[in-house]
Backbone atoms as SQL, in Angstrom:
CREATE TABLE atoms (id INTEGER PRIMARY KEY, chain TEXT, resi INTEGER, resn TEXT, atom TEXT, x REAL, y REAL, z REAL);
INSERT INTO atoms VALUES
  (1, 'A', 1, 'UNK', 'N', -9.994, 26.762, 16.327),
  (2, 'A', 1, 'UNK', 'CA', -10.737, 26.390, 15.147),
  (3, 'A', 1, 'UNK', 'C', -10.956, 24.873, 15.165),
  (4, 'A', 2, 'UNK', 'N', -12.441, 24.486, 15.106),
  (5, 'A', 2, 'UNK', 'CA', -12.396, 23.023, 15.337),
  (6, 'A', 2, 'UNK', 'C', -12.765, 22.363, 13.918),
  (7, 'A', 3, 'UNK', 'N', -12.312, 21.173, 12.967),
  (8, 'A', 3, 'UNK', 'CA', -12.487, 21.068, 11.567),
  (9, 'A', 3, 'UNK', 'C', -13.489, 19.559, 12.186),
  (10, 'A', 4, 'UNK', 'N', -14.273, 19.342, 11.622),
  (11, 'A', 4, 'UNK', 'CA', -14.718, 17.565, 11.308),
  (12, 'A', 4, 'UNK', 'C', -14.556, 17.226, 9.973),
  (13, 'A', 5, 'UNK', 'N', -14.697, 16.128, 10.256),
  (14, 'A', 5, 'UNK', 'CA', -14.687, 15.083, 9.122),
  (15, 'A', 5, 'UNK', 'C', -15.338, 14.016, 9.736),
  (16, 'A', 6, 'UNK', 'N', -15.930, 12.957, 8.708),
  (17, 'A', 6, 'UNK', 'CA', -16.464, 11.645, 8.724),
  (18, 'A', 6, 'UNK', 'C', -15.914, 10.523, 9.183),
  (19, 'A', 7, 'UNK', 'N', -14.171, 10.817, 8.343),
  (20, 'A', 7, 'UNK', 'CA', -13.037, 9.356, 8.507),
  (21, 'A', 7, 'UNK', 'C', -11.941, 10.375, 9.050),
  (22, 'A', 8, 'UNK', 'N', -11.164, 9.469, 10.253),
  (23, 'A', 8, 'UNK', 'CA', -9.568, 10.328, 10.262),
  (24, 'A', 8, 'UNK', 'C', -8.980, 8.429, 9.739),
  (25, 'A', 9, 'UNK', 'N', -7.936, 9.328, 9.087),
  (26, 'A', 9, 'UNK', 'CA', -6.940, 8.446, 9.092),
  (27, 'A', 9, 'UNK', 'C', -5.550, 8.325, 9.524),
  (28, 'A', 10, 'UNK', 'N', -5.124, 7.124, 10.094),
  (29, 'A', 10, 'UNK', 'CA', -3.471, 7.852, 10.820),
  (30, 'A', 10, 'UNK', 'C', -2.612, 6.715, 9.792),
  (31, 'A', 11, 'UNK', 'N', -1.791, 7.447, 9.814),
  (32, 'A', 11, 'UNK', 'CA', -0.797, 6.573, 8.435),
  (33, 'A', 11, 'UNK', 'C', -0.950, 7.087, 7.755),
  (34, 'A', 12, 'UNK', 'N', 0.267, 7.003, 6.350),
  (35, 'A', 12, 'UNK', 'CA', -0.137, 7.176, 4.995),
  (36, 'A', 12, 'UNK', 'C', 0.613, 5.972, 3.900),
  (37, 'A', 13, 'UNK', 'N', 0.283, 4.989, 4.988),
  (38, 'A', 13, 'UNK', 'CA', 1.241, 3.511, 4.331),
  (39, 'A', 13, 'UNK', 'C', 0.142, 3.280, 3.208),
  (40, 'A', 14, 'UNK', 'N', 0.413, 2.311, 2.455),
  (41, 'A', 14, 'UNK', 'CA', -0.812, 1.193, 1.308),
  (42, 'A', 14, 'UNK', 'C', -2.024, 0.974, 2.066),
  (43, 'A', 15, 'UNK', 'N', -2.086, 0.698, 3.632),
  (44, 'A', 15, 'UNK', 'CA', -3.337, 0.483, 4.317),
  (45, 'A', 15, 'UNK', 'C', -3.943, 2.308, 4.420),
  (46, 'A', 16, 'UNK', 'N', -3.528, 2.833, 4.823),
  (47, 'A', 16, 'UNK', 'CA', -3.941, 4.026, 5.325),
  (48, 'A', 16, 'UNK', 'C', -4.761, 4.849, 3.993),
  (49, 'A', 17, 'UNK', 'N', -3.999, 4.704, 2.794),
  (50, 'A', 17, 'UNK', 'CA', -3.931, 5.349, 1.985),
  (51, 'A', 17, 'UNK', 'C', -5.293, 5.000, 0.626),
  (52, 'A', 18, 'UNK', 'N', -4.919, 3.714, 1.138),
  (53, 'A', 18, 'UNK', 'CA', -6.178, 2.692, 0.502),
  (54, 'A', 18, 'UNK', 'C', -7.418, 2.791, 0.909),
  (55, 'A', 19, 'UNK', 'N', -7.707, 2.671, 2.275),
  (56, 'A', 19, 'UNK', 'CA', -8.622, 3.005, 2.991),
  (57, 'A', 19, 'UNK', 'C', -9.423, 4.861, 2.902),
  (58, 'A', 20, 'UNK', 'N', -8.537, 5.133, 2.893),
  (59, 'A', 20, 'UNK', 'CA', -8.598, 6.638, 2.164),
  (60, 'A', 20, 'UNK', 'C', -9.755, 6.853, 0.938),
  (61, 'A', 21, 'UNK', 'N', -8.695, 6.341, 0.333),
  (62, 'A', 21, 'UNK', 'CA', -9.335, 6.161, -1.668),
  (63, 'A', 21, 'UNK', 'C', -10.717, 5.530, -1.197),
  (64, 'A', 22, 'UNK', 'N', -10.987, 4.360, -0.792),
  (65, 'A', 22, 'UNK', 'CA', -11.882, 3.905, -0.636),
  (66, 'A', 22, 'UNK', 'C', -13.482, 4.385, 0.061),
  (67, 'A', 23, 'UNK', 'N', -12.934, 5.554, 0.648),
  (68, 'A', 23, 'UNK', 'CA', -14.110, 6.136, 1.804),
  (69, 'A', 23, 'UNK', 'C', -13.964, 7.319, 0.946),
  (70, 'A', 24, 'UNK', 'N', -13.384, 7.969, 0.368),
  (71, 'A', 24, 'UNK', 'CA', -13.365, 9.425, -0.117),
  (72, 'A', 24, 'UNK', 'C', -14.905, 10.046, -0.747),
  (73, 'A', 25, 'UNK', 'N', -15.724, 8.996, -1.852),
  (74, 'A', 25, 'UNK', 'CA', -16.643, 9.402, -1.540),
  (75, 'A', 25, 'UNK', 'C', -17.714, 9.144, -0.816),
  (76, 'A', 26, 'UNK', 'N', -17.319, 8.872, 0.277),
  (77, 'A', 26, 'UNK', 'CA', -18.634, 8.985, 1.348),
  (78, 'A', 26, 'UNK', 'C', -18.672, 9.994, 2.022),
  (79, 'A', 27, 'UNK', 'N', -17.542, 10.931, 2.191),
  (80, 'A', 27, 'UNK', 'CA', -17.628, 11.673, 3.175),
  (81, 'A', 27, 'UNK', 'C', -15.534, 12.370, 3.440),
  (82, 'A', 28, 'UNK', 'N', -16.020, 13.272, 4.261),
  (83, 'A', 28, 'UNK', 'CA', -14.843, 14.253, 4.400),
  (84, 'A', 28, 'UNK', 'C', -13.860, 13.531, 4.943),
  (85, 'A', 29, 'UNK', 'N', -12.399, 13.599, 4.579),
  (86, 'A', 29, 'UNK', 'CA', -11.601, 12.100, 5.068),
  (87, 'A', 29, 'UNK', 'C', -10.652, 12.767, 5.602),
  (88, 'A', 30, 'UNK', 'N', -9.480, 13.097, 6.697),
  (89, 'A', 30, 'UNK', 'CA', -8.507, 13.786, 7.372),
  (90, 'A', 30, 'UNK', 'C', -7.526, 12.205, 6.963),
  (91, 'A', 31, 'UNK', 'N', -6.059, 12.795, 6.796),
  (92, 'A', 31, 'UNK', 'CA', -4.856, 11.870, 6.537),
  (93, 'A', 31, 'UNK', 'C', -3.908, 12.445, 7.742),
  (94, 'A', 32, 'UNK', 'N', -3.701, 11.711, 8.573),
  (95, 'A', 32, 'UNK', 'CA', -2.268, 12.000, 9.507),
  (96, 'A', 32, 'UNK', 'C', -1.327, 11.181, 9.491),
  (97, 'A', 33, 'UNK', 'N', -0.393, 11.760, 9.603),
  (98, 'A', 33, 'UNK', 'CA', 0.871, 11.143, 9.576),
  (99, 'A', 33, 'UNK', 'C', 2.069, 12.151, 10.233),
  (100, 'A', 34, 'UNK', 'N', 3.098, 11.228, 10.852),
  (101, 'A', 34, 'UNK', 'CA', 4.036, 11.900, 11.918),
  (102, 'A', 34, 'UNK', 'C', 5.129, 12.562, 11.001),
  (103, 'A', 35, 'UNK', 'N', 5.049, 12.716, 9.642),
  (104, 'A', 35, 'UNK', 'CA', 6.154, 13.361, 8.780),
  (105, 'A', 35, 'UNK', 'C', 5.328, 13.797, 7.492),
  (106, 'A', 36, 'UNK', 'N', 5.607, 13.729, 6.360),
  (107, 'A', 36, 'UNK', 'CA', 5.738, 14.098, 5.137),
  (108, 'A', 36, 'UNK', 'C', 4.896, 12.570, 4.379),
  (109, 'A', 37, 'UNK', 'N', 3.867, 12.444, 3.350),
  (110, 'A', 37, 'UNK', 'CA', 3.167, 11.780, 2.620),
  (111, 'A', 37, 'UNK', 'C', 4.178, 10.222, 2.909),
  (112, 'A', 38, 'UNK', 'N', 5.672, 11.238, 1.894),
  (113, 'A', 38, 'UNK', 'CA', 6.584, 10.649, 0.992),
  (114, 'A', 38, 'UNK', 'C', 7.430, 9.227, 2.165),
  (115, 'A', 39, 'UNK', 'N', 6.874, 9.771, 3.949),
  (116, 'A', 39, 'UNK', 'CA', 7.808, 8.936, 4.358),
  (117, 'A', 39, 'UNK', 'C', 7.425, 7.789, 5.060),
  (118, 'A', 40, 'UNK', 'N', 6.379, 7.512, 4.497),
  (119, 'A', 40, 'UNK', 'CA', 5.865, 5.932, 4.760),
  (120, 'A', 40, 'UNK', 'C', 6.609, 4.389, 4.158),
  (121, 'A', 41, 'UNK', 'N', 6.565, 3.508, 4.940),
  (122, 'A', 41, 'UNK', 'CA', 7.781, 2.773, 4.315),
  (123, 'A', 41, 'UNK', 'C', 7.332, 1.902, 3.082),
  (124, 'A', 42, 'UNK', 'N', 5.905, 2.018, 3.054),
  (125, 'A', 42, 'UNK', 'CA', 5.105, 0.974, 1.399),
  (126, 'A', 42, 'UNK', 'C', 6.372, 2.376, 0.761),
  (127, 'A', 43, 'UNK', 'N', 6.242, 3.249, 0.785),
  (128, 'A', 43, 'UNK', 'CA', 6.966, 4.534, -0.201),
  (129, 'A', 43, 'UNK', 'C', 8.543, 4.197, -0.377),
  (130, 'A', 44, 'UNK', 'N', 8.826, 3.762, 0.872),
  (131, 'A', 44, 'UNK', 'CA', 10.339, 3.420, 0.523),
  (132, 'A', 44, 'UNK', 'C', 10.295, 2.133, 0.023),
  (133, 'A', 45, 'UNK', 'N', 9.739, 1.343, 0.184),
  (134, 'A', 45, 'UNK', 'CA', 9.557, -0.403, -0.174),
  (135, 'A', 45, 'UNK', 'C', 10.103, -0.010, -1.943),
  (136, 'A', 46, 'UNK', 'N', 11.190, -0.201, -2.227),
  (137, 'A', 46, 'UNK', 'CA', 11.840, 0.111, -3.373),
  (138, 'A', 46, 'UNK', 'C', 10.568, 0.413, -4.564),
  (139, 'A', 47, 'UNK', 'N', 10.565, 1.944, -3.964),
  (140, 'A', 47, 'UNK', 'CA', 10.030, 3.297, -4.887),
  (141, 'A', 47, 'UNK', 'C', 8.278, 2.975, -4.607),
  (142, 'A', 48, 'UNK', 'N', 7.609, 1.980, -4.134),
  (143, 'A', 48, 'UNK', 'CA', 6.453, 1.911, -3.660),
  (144, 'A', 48, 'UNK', 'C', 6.026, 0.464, -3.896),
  (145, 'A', 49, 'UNK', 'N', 4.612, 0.031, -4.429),
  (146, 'A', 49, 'UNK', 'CA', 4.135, -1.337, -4.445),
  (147, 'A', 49, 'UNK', 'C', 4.212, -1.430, -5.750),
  (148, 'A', 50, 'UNK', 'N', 4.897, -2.655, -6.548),
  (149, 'A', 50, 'UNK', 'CA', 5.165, -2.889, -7.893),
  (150, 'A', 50, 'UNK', 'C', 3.620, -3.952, -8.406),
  (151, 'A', 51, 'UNK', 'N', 3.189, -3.588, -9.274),
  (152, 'A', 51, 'UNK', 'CA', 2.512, -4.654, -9.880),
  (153, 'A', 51, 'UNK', 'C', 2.660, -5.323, -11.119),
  (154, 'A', 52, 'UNK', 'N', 2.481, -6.432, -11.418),
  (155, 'A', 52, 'UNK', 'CA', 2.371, -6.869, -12.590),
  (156, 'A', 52, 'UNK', 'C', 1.543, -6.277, -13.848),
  (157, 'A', 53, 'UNK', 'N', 1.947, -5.757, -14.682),
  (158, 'A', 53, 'UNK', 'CA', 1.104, -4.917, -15.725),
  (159, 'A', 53, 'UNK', 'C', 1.704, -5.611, -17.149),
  (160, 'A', 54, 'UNK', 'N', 2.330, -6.450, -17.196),
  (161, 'A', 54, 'UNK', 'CA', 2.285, -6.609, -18.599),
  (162, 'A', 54, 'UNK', 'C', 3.048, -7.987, -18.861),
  (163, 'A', 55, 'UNK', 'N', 2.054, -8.874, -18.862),
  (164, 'A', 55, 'UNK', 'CA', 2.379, -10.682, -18.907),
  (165, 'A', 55, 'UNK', 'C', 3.065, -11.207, -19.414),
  (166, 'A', 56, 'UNK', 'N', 3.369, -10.143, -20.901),
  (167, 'A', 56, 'UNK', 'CA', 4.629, -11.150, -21.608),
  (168, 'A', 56, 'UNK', 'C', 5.571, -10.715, -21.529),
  (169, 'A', 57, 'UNK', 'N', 6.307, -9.833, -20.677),
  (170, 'A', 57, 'UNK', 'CA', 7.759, -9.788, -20.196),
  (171, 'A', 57, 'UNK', 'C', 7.358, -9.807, -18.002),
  (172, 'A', 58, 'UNK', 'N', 6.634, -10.406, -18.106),
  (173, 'A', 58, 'UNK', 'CA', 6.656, -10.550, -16.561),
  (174, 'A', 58, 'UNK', 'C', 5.291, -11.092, -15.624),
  (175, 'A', 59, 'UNK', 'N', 5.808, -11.767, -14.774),
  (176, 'A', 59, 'UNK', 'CA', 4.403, -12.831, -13.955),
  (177, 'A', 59, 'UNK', 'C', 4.360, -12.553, -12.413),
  (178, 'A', 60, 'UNK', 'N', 3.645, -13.247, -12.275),
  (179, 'A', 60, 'UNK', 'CA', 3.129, -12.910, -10.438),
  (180, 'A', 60, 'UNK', 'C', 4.189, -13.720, -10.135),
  (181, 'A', 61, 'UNK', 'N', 4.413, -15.232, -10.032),
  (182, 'A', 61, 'UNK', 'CA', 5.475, -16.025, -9.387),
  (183, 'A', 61, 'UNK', 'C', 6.251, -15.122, -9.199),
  (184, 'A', 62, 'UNK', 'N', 7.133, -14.501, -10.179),
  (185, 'A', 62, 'UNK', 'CA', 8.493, -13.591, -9.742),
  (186, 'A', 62, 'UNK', 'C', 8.234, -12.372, -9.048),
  (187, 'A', 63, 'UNK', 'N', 7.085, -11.618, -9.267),
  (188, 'A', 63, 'UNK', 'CA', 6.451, -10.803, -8.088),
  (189, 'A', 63, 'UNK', 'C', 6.770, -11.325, -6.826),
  (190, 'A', 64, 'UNK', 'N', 6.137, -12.557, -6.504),
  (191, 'A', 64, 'UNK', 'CA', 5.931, -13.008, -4.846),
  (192, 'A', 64, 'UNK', 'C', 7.400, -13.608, -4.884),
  (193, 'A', 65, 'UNK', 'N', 8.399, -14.442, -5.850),
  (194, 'A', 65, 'UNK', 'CA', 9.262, -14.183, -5.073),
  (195, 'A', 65, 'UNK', 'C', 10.168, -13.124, -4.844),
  (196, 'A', 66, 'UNK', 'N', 10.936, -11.931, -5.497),
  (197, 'A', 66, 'UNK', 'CA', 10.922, -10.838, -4.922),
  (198, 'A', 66, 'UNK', 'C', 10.732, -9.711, -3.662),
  (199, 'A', 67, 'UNK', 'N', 9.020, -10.271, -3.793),
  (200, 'A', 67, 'UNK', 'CA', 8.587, -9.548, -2.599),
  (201, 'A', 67, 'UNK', 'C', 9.017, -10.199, -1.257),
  (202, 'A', 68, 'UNK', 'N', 9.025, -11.729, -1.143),
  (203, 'A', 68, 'UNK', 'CA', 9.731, -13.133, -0.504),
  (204, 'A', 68, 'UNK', 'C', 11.204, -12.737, 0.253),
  (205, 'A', 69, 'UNK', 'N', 12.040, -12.515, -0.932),
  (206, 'A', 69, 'UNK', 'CA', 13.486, -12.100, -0.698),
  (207, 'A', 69, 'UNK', 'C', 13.402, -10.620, -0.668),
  (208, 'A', 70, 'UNK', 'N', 13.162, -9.614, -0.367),
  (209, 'A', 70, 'UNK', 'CA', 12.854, -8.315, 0.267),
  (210, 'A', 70, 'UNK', 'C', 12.733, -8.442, 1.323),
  (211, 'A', 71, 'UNK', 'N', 11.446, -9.247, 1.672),
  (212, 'A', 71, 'UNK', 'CA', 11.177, -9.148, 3.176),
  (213, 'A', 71, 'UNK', 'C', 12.170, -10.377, 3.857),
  (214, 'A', 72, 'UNK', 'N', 13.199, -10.874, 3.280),
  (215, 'A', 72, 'UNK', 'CA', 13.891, -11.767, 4.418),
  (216, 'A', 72, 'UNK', 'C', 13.231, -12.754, 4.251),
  (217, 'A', 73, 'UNK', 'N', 12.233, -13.586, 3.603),
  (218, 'A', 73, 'UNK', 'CA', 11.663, -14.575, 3.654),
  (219, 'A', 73, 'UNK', 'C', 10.864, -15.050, 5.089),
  (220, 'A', 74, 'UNK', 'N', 10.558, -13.698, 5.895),
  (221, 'A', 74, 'UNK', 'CA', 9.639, -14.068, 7.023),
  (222, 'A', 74, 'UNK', 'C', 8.310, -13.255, 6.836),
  (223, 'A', 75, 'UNK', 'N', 8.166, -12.646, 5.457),
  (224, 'A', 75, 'UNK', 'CA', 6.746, -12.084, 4.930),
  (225, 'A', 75, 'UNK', 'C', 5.614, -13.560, 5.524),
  (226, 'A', 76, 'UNK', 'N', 4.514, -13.482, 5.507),
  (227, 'A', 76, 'UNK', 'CA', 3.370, -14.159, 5.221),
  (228, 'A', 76, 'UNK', 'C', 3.328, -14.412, 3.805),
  (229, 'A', 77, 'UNK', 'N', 3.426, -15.334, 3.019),
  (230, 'A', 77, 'UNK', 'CA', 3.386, -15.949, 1.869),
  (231, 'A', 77, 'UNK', 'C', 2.027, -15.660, 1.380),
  (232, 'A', 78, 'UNK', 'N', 0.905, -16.127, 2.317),
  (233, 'A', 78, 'UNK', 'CA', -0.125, -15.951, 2.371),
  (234, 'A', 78, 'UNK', 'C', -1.014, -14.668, 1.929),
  (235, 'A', 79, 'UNK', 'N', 0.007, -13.672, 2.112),
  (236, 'A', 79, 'UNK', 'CA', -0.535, -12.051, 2.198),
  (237, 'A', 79, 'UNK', 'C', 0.355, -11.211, 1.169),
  (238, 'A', 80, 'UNK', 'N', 1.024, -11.545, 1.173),
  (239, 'A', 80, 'UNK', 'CA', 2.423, -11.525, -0.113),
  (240, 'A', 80, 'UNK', 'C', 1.612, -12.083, -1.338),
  (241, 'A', 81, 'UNK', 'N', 0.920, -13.107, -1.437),
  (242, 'A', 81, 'UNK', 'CA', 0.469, -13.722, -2.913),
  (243, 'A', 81, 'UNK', 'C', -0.363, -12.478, -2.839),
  (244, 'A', 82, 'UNK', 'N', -1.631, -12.367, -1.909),
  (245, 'A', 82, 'UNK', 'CA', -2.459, -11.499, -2.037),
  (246, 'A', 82, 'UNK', 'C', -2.294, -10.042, -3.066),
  (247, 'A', 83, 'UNK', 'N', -1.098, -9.528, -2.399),
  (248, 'A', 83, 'UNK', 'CA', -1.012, -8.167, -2.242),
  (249, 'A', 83, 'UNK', 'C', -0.618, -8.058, -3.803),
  (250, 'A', 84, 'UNK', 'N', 0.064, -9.258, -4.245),
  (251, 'A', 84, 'UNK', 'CA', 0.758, -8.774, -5.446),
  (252, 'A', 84, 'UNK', 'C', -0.266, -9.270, -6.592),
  (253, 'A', 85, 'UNK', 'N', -1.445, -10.313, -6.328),
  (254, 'A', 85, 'UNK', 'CA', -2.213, -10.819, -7.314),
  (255, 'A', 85, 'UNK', 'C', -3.439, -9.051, -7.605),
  (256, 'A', 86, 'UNK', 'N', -3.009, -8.386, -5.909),
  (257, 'A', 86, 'UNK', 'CA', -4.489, -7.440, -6.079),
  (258, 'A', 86, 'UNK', 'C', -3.970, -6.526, -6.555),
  (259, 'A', 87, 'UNK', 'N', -2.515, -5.698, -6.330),
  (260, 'A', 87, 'UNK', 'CA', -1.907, -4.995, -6.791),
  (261, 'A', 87, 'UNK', 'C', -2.985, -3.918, -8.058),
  (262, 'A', 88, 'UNK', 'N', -2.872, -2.562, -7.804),
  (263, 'A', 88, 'UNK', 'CA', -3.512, -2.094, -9.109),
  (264, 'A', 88, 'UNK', 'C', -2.558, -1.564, -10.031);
């Protein structure tokens, strides 16, 4: 049985998954991954990607540093501000 689709995707990290969402309506989208949704490590990254949602008990600074001291402080700072300013 042969299936197509438009997009494959391999991963089901924040990139994979994003990219996903993003193409879904253009066309038929395939998700692979070597286990289960749940075992991508954005998923383990303590319970998934946190965002800032509510300003007066919490800010981006303490986001990025967090995310800073998680990763060992050898994250990209650069991509770390990013992720947590785009955060949805």
């Amino acid at each position: 049985m042969t299936k197509k689709f438009d997009f494959l995707v391999i991963g089901s990290g924040i990139a994979g998954m994003s990219f996903a969402l993003k193409v879904a309506n253009k066309g038929q989208v395939a998700l692979v991954c070597k286990t289960e949704l749940e075992e991508a490590n954005t998923y383990f990254a303590q319970g998934g990607i946190a965002s800032v949602t509510n300003t007066v008990v919490d800010n981006f600074d303490k986001h990025i540093k967090d995310t800073m001291i998680a990763g060992d402080s050898i994250s990209d700072r650069r991509v770390v501000e990013k992720v947590v300013r785009e955060a949805p």
